[in-house]
C-alpha positions as CSV (number, residue, x, y, z in Angstrom):
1,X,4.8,-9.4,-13.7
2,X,1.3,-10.1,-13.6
3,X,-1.7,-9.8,-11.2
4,X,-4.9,-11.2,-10.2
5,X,-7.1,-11.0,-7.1
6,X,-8.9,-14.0,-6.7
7,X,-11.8,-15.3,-4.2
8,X,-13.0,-18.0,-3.1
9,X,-16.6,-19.8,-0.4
10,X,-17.5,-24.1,-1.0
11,X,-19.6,-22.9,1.2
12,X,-21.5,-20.5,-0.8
13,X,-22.5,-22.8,-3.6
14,X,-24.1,-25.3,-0.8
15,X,-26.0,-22.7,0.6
16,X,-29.8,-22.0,0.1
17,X,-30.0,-18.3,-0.3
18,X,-27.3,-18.7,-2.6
19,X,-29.8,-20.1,-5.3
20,X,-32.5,-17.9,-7.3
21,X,-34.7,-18.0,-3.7
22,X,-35.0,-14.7,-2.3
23,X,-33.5,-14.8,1.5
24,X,-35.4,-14.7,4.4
25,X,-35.0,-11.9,6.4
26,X,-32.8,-13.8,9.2
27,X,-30.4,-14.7,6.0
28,X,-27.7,-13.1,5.3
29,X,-27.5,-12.8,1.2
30,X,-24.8,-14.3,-1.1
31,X,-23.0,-10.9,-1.1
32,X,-23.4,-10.7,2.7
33,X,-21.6,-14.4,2.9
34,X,-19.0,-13.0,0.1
35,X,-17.6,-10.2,2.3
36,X,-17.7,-12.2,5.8
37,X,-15.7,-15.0,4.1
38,X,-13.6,-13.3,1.9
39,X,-12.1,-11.1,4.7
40,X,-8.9,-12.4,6.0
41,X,-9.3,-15.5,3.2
42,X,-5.6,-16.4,2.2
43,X,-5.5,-18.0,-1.5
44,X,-2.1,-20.3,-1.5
45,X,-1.4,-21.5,-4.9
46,X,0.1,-22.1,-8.4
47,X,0.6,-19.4,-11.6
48,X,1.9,-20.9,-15.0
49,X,2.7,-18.8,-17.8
50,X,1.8,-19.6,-21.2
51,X,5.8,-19.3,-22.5
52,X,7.1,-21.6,-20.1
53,X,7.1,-24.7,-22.2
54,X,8.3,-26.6,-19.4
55,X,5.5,-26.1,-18.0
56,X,6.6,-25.2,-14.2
57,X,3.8,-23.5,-11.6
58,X,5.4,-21.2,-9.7
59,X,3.9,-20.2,-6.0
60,X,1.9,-17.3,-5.3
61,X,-0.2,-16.2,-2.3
62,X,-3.0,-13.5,-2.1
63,X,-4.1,-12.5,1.7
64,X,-7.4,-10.3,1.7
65,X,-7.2,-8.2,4.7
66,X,-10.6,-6.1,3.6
67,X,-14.0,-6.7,1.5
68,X,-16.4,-4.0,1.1
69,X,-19.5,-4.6,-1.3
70,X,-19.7,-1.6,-3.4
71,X,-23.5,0.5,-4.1
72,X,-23.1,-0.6,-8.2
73,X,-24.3,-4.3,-8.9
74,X,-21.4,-7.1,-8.7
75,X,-18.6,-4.6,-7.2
76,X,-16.6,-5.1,-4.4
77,X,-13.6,-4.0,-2.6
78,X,-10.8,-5.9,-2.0
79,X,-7.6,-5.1,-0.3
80,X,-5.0,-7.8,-0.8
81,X,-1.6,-8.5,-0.2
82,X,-0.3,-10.2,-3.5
83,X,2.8,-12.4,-2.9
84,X,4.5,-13.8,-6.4
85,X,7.9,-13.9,-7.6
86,X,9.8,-10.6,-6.5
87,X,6.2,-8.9,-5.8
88,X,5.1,-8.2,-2.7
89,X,2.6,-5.4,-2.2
90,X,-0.9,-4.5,-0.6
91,X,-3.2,-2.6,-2.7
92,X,-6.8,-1.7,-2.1
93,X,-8.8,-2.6,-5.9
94,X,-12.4,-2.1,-7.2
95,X,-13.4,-5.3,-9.2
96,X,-16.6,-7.1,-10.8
97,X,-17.4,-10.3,-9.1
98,X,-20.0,-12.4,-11.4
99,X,-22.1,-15.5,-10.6
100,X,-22.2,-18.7,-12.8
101,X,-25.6,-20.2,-11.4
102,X,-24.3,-20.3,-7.7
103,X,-20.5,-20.1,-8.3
104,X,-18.9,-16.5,-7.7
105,X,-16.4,-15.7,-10.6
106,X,-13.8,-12.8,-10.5
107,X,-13.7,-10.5,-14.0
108,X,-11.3,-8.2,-14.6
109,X,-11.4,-6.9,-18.0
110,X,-8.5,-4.6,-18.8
111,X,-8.1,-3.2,-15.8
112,X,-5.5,-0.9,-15.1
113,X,-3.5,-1.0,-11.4
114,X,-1.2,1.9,-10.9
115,X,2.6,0.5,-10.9
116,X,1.7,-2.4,-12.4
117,X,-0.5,-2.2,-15.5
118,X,-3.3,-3.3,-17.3
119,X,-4.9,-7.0,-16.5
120,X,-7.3,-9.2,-17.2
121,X,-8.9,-12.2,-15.6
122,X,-11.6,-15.0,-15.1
123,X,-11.5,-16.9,-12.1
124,X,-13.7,-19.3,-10.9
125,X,-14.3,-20.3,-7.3
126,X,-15.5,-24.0,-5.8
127,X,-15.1,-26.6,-3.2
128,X,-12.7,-24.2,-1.3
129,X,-10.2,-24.4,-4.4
130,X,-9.7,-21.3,-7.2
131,X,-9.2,-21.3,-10.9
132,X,-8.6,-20.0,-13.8
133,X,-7.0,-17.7,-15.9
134,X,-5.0,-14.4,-16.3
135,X,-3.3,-11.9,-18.8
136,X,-0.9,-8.8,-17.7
137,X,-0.2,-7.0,-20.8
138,X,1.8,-9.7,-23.1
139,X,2.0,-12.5,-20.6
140,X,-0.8,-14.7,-19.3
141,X,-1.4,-18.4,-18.3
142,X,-3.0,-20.6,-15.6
143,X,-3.2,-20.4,-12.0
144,X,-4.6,-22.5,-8.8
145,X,-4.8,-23.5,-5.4
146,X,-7.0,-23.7,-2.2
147,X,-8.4,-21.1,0.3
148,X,-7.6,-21.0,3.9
149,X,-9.2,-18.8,6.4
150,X,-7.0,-18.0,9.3
């Protein structure tokens, strides 16, 4: 079992506030553009697990119903619907979202979820495509896919 919330906006890295500029007033910021694209954002993808040396990806699918940007610095609310192997659960979770110049990556660092237990993750967002990697407890690997908004 494993778990990882991942985001994802092309569209942010092309955009002008999205750079060290401060926004005009008529602009909505980065974070702004985060939440309004990241609600109702479905990431349909692969996960591989570093033990499989046959190397197979295996599906997964994460719907974000709900994105809140929390009062502490790079916070934010997501609740998502995780879809992989026999899982199938929504759960609301409070996670760091960092920037790489203009491209939003998703931190977890040891982070416990009730039920399912402690993980860790660094994903990175682009071209309406995700990346990266992830750790539950003794397991981890690689995972991918694309965004669609519905």
């Amino acid at each position: 079992m494993r778990w990882l919330i991942c985001i994802g906006l092309a569209w942010i890295a092309a955009a002008p506030c999205a750079s060290a500029q401060e926004p005009t007033p008529e602009e909505p910021t980065r974070e702004e553009r985060l939440v309004k694209y990241l609600t109702g954002a479905k990431f349909v993808g692969r996960y591989t697990t570093d033990k499989d040396d046959a190397g197979g990806a295996k599906p997964e699918t994460y719907t974000i119903s709900k994105v809140e940007k929390l009062p502490e610095p790079d916070r934010y609310r997501l609740t998502t619907r995780i879809q992989y192997g026999e899982t199938d659960s929504e759960v609301p979770i409070d996670l760091e979202i960092l920037w790489s110049g203009k491209t939003p990556v998703i931190t977890l660092d040891n982070l416990w979820i009730p039920g399912m237990g402690r993980f860790s993750s660094r994903v990175l967002i682009h071209d309406g495509r995700y990346s990266g990697t992830w750790s539950h407890d003794e397991v981890g690997g690689h995972l991918f896919g694309r965004i669609v908004k519905d």
